[in-house]
mmCIF file as gemmi writes it, N, C-alpha and C atoms, coordinates in Angstrom:
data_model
loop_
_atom_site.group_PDB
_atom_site.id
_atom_site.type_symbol
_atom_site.label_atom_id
_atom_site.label_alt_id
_atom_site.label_comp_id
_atom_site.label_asym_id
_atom_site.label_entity_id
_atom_site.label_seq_id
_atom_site.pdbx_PDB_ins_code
_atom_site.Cartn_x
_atom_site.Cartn_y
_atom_site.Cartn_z
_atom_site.occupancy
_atom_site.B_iso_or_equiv
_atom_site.pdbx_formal_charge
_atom_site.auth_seq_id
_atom_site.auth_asym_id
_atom_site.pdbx_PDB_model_num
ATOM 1 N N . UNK Axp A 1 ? -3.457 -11.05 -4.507 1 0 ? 1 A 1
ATOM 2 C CA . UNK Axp A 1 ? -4.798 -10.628 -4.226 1 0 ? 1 A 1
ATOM 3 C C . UNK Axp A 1 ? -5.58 -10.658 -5.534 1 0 ? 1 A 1
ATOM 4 N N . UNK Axp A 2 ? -6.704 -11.546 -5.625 1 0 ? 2 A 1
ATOM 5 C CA . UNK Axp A 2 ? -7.577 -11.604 -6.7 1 0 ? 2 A 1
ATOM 6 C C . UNK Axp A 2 ? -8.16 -9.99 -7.082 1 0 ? 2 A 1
ATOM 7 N N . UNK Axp A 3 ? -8.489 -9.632 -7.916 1 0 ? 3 A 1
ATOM 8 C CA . UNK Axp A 3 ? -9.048 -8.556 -8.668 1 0 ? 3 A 1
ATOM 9 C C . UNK Axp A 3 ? -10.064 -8.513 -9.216 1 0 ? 3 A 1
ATOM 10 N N . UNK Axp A 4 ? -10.869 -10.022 -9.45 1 0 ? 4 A 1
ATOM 11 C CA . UNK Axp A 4 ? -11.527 -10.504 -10.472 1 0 ? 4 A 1
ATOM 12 C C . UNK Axp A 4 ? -12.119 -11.506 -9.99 1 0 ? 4 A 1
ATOM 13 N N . UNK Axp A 5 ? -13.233 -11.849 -10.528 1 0 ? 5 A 1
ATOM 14 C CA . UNK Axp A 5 ? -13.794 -13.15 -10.163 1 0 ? 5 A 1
ATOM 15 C C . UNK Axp A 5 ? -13.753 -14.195 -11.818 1 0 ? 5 A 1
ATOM 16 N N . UNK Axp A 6 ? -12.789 -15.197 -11.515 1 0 ? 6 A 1
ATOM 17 C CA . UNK Axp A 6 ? -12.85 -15.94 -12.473 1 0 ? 6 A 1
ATOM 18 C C . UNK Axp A 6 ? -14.055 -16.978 -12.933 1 0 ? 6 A 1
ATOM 19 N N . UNK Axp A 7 ? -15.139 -17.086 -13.724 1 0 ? 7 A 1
ATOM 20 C CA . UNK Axp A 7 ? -15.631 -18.281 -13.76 1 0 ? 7 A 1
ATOM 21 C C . UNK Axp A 7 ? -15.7 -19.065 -15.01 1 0 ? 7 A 1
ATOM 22 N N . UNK Axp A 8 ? -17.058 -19.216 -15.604 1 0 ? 8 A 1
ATOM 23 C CA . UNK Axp A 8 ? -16.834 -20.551 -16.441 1 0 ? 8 A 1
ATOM 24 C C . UNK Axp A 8 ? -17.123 -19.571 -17.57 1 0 ? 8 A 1
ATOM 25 N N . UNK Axp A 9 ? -17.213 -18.419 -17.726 1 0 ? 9 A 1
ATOM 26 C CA . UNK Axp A 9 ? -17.188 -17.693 -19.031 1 0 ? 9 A 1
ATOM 27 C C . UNK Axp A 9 ? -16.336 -17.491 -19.581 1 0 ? 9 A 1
ATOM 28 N N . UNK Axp A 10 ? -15.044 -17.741 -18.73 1 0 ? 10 A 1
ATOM 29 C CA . UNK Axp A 10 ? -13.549 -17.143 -19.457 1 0 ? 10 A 1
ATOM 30 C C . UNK Axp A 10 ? -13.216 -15.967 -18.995 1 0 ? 10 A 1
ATOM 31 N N . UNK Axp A 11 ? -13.662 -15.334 -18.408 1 0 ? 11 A 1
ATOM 32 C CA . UNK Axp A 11 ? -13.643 -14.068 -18.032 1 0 ? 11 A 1
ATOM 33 C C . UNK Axp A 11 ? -11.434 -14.37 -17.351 1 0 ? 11 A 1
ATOM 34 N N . UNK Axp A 12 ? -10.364 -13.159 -17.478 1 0 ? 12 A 1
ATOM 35 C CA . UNK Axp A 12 ? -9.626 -13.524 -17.045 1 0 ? 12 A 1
ATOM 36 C C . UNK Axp A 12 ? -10.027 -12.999 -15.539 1 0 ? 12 A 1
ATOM 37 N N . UNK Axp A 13 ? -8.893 -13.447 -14.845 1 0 ? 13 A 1
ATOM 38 C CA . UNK Axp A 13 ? -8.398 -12.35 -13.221 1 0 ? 13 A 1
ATOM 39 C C . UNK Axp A 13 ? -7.414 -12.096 -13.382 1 0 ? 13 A 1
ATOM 40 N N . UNK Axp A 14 ? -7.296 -11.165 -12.972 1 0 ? 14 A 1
ATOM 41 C CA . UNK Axp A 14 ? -6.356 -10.159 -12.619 1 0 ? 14 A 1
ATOM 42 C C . UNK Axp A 14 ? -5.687 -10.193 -11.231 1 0 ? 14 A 1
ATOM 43 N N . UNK Axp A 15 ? -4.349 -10.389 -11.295 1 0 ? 15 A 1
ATOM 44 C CA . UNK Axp A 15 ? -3.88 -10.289 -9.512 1 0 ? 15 A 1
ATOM 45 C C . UNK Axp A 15 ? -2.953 -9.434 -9.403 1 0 ? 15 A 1
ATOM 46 N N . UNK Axp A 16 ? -2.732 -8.651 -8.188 1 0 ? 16 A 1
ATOM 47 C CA . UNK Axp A 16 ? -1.502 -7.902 -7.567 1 0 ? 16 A 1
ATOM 48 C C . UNK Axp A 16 ? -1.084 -8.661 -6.732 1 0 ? 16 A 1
ATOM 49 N N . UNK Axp A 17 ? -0.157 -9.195 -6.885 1 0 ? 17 A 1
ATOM 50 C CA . UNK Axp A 17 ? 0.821 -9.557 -5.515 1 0 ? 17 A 1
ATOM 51 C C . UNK Axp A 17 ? 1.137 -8.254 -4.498 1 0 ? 17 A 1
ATOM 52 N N . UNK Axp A 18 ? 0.873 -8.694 -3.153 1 0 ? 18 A 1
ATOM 53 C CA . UNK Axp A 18 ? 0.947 -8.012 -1.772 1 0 ? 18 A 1
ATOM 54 C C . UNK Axp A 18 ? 2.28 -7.179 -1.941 1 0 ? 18 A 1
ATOM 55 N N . UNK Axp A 19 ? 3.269 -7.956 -2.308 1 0 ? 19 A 1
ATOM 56 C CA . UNK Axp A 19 ? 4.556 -7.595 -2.018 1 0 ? 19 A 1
ATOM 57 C C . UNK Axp A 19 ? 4.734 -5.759 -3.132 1 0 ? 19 A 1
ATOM 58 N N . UNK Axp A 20 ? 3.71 -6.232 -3.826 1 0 ? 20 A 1
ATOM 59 C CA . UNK Axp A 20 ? 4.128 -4.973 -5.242 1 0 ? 20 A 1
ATOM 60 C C . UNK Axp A 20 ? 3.351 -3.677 -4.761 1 0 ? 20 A 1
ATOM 61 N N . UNK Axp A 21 ? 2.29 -4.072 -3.597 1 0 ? 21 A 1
ATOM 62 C CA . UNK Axp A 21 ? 1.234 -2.966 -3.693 1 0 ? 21 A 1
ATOM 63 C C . UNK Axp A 21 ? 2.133 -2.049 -2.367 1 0 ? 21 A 1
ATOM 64 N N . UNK Axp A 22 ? 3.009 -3.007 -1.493 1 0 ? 22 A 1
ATOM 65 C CA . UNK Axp A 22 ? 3.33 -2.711 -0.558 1 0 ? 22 A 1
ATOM 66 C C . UNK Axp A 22 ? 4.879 -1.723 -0.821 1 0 ? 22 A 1
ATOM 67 N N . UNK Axp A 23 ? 5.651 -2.091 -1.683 1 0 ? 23 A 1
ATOM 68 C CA . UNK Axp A 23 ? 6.726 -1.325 -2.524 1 0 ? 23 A 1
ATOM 69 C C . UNK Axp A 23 ? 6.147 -0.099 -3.21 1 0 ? 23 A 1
ATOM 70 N N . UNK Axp A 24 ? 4.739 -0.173 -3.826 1 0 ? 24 A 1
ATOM 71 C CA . UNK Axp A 24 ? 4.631 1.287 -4.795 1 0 ? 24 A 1
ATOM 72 C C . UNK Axp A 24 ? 4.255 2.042 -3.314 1 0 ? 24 A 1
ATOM 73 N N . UNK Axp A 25 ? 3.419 1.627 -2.129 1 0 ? 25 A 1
ATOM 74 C CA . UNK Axp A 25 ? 3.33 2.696 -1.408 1 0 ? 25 A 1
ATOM 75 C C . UNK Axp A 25 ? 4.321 3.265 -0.278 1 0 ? 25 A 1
ATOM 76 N N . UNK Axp A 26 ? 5.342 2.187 -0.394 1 0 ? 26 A 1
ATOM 77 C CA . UNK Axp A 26 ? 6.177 2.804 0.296 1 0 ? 26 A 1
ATOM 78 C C . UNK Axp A 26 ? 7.321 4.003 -0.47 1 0 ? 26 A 1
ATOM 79 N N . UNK Axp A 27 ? 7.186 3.57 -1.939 1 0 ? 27 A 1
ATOM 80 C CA . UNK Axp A 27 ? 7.922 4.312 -3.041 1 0 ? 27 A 1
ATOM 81 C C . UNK Axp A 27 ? 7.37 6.041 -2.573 1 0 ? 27 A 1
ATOM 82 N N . UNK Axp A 28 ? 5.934 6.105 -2.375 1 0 ? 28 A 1
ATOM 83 C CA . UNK Axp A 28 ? 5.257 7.287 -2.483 1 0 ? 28 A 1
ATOM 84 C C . UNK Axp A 28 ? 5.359 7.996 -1.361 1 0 ? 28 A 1
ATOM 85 N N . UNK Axp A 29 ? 5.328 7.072 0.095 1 0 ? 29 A 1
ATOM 86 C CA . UNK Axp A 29 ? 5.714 7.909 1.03 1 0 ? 29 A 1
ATOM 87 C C . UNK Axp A 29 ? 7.016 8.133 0.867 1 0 ? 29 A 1
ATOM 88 N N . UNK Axp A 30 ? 7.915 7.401 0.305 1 0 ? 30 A 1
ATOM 89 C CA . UNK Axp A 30 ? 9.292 7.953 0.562 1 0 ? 30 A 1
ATOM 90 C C . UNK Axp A 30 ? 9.693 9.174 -0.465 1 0 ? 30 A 1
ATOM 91 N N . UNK Axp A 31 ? 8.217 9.324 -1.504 1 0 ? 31 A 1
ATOM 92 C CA . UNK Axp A 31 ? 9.206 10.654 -2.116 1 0 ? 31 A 1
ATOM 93 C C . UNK Axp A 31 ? 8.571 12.004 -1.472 1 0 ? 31 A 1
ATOM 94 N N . UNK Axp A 32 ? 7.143 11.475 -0.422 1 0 ? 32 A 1
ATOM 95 C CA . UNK Axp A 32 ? 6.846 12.607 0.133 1 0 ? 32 A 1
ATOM 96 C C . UNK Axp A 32 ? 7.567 13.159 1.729 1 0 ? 32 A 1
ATOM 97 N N . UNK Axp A 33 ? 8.236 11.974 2.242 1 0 ? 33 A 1
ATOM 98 C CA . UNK Axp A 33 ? 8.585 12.084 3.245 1 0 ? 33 A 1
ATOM 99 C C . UNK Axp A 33 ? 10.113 11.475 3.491 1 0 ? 33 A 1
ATOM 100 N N . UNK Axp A 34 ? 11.164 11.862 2.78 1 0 ? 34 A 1
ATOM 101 C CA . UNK Axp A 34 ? 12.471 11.757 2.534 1 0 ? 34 A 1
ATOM 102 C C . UNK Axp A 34 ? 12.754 10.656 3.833 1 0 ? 34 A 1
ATOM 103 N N . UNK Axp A 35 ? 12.734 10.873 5.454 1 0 ? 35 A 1
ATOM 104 C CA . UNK Axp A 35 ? 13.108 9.804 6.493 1 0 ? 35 A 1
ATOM 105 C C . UNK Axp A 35 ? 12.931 8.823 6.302 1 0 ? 35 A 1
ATOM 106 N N . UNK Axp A 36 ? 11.588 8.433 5.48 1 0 ? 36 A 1
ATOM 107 C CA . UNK Axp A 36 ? 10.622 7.157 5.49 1 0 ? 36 A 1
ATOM 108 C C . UNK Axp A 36 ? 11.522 5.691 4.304 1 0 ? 36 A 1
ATOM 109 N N . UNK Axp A 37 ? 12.229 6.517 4.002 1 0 ? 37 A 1
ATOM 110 C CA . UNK Axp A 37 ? 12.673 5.68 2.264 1 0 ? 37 A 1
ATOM 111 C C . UNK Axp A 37 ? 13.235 4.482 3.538 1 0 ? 37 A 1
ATOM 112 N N . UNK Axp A 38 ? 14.515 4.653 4.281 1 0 ? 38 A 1
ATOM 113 C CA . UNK Axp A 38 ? 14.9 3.889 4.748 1 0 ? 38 A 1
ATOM 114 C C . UNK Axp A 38 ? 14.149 2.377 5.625 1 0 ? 38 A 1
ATOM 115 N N . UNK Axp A 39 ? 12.6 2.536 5.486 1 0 ? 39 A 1
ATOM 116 C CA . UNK Axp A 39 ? 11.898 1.261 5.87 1 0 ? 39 A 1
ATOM 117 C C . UNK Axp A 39 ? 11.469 0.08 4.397 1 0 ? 39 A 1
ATOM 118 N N . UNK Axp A 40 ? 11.888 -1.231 5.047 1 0 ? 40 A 1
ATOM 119 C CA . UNK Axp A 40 ? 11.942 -2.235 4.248 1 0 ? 40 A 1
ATOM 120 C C . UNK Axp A 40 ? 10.376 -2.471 3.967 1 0 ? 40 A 1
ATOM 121 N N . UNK Axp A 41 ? 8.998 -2.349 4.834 1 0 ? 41 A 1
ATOM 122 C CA . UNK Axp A 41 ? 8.063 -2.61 4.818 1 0 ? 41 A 1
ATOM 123 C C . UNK Axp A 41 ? 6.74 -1.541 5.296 1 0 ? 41 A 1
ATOM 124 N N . UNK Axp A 42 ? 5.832 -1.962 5.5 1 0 ? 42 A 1
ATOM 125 C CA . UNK Axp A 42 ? 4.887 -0.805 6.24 1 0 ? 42 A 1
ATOM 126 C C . UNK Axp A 42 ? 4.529 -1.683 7.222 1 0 ? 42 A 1
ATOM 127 N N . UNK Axp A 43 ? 4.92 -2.089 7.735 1 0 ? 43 A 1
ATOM 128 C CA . UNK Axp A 43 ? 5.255 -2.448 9.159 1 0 ? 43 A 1
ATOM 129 C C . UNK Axp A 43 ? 6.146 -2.13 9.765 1 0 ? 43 A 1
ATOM 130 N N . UNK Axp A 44 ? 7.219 -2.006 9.188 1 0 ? 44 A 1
ATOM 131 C CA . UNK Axp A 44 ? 8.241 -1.342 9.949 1 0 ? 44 A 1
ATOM 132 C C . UNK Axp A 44 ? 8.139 -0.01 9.794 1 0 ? 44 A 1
ATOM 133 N N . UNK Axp A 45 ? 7.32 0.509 8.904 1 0 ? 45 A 1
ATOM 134 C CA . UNK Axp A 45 ? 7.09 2.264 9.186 1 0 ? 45 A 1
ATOM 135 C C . UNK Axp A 45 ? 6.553 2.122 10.2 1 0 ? 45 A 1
ATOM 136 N N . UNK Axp A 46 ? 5.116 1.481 10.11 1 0 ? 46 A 1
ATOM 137 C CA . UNK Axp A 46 ? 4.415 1.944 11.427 1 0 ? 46 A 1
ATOM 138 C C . UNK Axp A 46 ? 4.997 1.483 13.051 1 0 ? 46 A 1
ATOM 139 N N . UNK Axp A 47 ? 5.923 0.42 12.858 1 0 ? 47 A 1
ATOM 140 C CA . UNK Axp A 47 ? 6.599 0.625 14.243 1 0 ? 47 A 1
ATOM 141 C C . UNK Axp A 47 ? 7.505 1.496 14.554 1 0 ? 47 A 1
ATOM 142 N N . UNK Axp A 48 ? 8.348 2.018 13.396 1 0 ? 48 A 1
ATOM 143 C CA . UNK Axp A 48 ? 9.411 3.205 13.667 1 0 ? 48 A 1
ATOM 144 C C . UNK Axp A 48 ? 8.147 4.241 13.728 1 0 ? 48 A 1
ATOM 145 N N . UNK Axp A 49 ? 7.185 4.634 13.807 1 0 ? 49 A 1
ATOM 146 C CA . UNK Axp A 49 ? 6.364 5.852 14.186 1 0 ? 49 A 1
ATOM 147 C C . UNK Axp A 49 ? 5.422 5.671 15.491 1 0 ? 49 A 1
ATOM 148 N N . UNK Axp A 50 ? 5.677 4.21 16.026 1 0 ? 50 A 1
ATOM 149 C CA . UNK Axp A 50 ? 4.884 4.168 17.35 1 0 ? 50 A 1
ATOM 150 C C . UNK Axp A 50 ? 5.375 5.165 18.437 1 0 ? 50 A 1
ATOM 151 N N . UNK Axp A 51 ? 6.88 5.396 18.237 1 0 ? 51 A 1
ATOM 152 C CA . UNK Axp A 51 ? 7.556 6.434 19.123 1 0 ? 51 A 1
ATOM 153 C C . UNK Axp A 51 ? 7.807 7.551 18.745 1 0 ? 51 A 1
ATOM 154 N N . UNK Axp A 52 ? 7.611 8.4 17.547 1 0 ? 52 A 1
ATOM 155 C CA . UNK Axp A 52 ? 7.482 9.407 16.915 1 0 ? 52 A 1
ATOM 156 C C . UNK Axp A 52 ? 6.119 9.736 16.018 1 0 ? 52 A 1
ATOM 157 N N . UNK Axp A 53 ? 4.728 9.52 16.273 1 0 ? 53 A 1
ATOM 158 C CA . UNK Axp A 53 ? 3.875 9.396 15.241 1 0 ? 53 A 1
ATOM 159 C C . UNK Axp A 53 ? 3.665 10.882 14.494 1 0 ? 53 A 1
ATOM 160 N N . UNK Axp A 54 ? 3.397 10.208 12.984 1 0 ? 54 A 1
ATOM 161 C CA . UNK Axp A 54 ? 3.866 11.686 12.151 1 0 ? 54 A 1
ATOM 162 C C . UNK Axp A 54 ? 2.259 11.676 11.491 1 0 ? 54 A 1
ATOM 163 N N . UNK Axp A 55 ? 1.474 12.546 12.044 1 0 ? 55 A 1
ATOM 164 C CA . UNK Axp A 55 ? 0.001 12.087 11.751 1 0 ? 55 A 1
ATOM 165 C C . UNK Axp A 55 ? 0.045 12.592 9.71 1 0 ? 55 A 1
ATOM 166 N N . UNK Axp A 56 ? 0.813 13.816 9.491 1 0 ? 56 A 1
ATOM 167 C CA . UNK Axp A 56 ? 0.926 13.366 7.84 1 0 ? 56 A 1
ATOM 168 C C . UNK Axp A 56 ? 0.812 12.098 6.953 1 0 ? 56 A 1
ATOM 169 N N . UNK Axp A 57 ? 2.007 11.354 7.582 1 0 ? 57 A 1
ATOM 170 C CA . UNK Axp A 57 ? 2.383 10.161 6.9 1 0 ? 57 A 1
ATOM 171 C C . UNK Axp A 57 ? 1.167 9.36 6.975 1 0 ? 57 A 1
ATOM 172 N N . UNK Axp A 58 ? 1.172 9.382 8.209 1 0 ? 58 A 1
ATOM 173 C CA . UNK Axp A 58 ? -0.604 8.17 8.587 1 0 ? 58 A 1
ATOM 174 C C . UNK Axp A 58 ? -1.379 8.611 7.637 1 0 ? 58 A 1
ATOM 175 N N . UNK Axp A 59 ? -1.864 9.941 7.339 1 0 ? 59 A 1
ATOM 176 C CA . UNK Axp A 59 ? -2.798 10.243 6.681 1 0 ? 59 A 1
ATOM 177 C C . UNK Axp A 59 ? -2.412 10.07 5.017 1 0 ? 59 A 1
ATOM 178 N N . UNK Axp A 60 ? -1.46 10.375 4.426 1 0 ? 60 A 1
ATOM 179 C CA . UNK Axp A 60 ? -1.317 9.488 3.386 1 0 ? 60 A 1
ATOM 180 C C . UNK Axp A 60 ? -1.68 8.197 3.191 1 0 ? 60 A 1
ATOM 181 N N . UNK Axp A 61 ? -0.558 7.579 4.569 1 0 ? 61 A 1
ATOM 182 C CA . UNK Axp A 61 ? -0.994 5.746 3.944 1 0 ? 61 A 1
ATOM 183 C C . UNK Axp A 61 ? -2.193 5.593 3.639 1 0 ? 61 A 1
ATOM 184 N N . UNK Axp A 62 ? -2.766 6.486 5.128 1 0 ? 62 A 1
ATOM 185 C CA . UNK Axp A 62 ? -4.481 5.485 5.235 1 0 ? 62 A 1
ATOM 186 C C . UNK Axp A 62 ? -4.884 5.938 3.446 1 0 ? 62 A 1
ATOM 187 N N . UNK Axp A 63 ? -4.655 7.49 3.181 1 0 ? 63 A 1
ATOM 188 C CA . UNK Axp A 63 ? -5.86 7.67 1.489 1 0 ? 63 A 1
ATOM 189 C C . UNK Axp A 63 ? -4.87 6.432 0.625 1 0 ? 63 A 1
ATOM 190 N N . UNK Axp A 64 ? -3.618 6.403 0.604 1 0 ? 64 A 1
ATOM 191 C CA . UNK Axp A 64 ? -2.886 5.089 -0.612 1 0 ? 64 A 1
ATOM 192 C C . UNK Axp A 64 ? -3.888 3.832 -0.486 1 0 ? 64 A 1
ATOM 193 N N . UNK Axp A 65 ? -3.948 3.676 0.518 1 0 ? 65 A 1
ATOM 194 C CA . UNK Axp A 65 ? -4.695 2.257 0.653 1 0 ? 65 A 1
ATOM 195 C C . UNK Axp A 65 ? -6.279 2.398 0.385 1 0 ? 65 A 1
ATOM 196 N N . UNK Axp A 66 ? -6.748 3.338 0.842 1 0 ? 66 A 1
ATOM 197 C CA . UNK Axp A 66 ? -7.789 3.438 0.507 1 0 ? 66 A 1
ATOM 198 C C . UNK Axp A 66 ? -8.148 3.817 -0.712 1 0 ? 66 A 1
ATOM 199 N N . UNK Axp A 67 ? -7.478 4.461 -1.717 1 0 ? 67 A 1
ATOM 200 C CA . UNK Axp A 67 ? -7.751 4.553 -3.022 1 0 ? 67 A 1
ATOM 201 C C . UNK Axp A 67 ? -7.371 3.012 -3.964 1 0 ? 67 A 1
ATOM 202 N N . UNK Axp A 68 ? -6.6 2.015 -3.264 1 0 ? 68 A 1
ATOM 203 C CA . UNK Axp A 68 ? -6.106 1.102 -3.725 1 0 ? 68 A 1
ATOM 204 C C . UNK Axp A 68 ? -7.559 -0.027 -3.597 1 0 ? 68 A 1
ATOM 205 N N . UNK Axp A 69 ? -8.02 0.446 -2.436 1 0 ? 69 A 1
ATOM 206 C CA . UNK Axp A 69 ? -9.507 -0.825 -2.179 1 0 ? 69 A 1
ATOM 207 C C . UNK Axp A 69 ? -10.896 -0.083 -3.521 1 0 ? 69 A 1
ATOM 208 N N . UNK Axp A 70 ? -10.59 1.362 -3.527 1 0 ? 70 A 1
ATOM 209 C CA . UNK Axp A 70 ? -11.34 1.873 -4.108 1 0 ? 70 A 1
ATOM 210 C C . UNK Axp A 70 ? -11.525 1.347 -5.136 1 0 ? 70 A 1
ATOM 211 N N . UNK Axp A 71 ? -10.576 1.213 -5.749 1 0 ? 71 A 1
ATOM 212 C CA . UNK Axp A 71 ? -10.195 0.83 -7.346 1 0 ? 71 A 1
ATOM 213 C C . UNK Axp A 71 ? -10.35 -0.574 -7.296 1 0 ? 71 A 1
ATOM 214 N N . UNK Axp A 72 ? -10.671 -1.099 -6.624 1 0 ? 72 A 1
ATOM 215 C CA . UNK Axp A 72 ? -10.633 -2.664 -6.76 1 0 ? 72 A 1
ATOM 216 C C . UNK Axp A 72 ? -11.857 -3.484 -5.891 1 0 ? 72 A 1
ATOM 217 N N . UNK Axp A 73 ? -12.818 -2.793 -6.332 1 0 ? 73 A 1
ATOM 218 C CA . UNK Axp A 73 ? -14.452 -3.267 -5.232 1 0 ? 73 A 1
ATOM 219 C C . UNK Axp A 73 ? -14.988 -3.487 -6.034 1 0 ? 73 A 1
């Protein structure tokens, strides 16, 4: 994911790869919510919670992500 707009000034960009943003937030739910460590992705959280929904957790992800767009507009 670009960060930056590169053009003819030199200016650098900056990127996060998907895969890294998606590991630190699963790192964070899993130290707030010990069950959660065991998901490979946040997709597979949110399908292991379609049958148990844990409105905490939701409400974390949604502020992780949303402080993550914050920082990067």
């Amino acid at each position: 994911m670009p960060l930056g707009a590169g053009c003819s000034c030199g200016a650098p960009v900056l990127t996060v790869r998907m895969a890294d943003l998606e590991r630190d937030v699963l790192y964070y739910i899993g130290i707030r919510y010990p069950a959660a460590r065991s998901t490979s992705s946040i997709a597979d959280l949110l399908r292991g919670m379609a049958t148990a929904p844990d409105e905490n957790v939701l409400a974390d992800l949604e502020r992780s992500l949303e402080s993550f767009e914050d920082m990067h507009r």
